[in-house]
N, C-alpha and C positions, 0 to 999 in steps of 0.2 A: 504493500500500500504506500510506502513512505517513497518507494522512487517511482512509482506509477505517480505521486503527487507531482514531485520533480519533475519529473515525466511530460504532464500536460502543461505544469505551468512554461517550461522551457518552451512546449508548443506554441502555448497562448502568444505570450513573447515573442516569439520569431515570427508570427502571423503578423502581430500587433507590428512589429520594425518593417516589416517586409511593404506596407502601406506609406511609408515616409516618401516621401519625396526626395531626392538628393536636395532639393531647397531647404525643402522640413530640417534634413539633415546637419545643413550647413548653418542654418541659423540656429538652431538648438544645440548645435557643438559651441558656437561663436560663444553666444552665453554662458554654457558650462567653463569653458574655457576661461573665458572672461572674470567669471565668478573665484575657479581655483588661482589665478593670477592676485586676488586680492589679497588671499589666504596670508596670516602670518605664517604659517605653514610653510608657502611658497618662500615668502618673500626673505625669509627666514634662512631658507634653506642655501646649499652652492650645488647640492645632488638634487635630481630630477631623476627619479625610476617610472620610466610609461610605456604601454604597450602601445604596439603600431595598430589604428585600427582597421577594422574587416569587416567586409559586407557593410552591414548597417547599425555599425558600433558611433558613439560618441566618437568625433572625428581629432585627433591627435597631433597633427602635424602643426598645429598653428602655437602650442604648446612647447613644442620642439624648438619650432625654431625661433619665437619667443626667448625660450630658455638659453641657449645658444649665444644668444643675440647680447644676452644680459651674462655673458660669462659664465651659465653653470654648468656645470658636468652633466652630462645627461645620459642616460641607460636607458637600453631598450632590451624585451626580451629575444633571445634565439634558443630554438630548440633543438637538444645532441639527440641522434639515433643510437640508442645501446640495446641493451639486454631490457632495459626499460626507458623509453623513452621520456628527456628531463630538460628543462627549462635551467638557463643560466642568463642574466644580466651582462651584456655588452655596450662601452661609453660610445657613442657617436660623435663624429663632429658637423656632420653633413645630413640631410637626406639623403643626400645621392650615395651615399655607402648600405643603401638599402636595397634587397632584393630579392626577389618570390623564394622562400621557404616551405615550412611546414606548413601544409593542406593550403597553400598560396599567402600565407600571410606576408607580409615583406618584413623582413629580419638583418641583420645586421652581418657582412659576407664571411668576418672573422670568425676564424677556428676557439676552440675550446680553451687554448692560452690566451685567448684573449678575453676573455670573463675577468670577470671583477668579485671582488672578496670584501667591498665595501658594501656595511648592512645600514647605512642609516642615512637619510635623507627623506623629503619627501617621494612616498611612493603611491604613484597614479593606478587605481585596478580598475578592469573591467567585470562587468557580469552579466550574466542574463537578467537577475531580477534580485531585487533587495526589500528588505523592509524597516518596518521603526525601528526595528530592536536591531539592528545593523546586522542582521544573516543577508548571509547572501547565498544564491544560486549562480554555479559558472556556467560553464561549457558540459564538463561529466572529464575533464583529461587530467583534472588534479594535479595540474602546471604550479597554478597559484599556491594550493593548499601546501603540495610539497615544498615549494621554494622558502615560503613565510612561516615553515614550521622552524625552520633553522635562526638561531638565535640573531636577531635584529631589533636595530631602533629606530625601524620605519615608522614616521608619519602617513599612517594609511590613510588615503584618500579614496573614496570607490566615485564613480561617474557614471551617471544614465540618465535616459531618457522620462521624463516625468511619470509614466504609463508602465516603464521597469519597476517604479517603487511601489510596493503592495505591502498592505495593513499586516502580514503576518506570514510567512512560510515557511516549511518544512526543515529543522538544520538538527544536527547534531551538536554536542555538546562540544568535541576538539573543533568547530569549523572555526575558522578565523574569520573577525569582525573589522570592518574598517571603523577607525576612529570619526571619520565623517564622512557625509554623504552628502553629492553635488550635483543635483538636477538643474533642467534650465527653469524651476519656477519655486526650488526652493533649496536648502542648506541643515541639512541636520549634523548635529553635534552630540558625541555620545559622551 
């Protein structure tokens, strides 16, 4: 029952995204973006941790190069193929050092030595769906959950779409919670 729950709401979600617009899309990133740029969080920080986004995710690039622009270090993820397939943080200096990866996402072209071992800055998540109490639903690949089990002093950020955040959903007790959460029509704080 509990990932039949998951289950639909990751449905509900991707139906719900799949109706945006790329306008919808670009103005509701603008804001979000806008909004984490205020953050003492942000401003705060010299590390930027953010995934590149996909399909019809919160749009990231303006973030980047934002961040860049202003001198901070910035991380993106890329995905190693092993025995279990694992998510590691790599610094960018460019867009243009990005390029189709894992299930197409655009990732960063450096090998495995080039990851990073810095746990603390602010870091920008994605998910399918979030709610008050700050659980969140991903994808189902356990990218995020693995990586932020390992000990860090991330300022967690999560960012979605207003229609992502739902009054209540499904989590277990280890899942990890972002300290706030950044829609384009409001700003929760845990």
């Amino acid at each position: 029952m509990f990932n039949e729950d998951k289950k639909s709401i990751r449905e509900l979600i991707k139906e719900k995204k799949s109706l945006l617009t790329q306008e919808d899309i670009a103005l509701k990133s603008r804001k979000i973006m806008g909004t984490i740029m205020q953050l003492d969080q942000y401003k705060s920080s010299d590390k930027v941790f953010t995934y590149v986004n996909f399909n019809e995710e919160v749009v990231t690039s303006g973030l980047i190069v934002e961040s860049l622009n202003n001198k901070k270090k910035v991380f993106v993820p890329k995905v190693f193929k092993g025995e279990k397939n694992f998510m590691e943080f790599v610094e960018i200096h460019d867009l243009s050092e990005l390029r189709e990866g894992y299930y197409g996402v655009m990732e960063p072209q450096a090998g495995l030595d080039a990851k990073t071992d810095i746990r603390e800055g602010l870091f920008i998540m994605p998910g399918l769906a979030f709610d008050r109490n700050f659980h969140r639903i991903g994808y189902g690949g356990g990218f995020y959950d693995r990586f932020l089990s390992r000990p860090h002093k991330f300022d967690m950020v999560a960012v979605a779409f207003d229609f992502q955040l739902m009054d209540n959903i499904p989590f277990e007790e280890h899942d990890l919670r972002p300290e706030i959460i950044v829609t384009d029509n409001e700003v929760l704080v845990r």
